[in-house]
C-alpha positions in Angstrom: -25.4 -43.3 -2.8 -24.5 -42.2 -6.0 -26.3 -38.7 -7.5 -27.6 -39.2 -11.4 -25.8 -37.8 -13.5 -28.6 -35.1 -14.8 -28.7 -33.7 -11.5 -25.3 -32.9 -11.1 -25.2 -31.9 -14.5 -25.0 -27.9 -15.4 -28.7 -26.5 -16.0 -27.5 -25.7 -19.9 -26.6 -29.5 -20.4 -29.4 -30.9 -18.4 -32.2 -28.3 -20.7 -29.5 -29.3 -24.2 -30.2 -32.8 -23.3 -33.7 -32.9 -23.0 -34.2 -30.6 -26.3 -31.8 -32.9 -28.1 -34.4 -35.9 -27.0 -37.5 -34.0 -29.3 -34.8 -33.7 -32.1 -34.2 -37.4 -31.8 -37.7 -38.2 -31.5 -38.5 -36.2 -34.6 -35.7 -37.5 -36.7 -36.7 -41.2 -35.8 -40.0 -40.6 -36.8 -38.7 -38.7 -40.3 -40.2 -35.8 -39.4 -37.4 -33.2 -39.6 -37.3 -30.6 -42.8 -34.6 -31.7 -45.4 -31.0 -31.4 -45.6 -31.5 -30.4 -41.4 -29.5 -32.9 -38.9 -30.6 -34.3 -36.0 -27.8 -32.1 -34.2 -28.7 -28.6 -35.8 -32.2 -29.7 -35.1 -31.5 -29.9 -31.1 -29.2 -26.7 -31.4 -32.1 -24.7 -33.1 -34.9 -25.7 -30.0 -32.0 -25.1 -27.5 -31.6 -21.7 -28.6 -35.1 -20.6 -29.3 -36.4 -22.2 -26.1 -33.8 -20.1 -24.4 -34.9 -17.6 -21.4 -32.9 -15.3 -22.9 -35.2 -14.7 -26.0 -38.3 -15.0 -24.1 -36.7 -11.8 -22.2 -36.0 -9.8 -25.5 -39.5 -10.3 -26.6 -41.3 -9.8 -24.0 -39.6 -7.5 -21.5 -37.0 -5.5 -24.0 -39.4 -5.7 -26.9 -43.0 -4.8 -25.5 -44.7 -8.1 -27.0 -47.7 -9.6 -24.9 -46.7 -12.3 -22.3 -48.4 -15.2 -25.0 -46.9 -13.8 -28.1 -43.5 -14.7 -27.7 -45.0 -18.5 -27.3 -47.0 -18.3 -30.2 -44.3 -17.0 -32.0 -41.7 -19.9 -31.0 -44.5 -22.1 -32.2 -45.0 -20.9 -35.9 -41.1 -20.3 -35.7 -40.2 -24.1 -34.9 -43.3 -25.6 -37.5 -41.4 -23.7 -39.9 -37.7 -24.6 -38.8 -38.1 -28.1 -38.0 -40.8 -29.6 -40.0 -41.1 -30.6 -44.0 
């Protein structure tokens, strides 16, 4: 029996490829700010979606458990969209 691919996969390249399917998705649909690609697009909500921030801001930093999320929010609208 053969094991898919995404399973086997790293946990970094499984999470980059599923992040890289809403760039695609929002590229296809024209919906991505100008002059940004598709691939720094994917590389931007790879990074900010990344445990490692949600740990700065929250545990490091002091914020409240929800304001990290509602930060990413306003933080992608403002990356990502026209």
């Amino acid at each position: 029996m053969n094991t898919p691919s995404w399973r086997t996969a790293p946990r970094s390249s499984r999470t980059h490829t599923r992040q890289s399917r809403i760039a695609a998705q929002l590229a296809e649909r024209g919906a991505l700010t100008d002059g940004l690609t598709e691939t720094e697009a994917a590389g931007v909500i790879y990074a900010l979606f990344s445990p490692e921030l949600y740990r700065i801001l929250a545990v490091e930093r002091g914020w409240p458990p929800e304001r990290p999320g509602e930060w990413l929010s306003t933080t992608l609208r403002a990356t990502l969209l026209p």
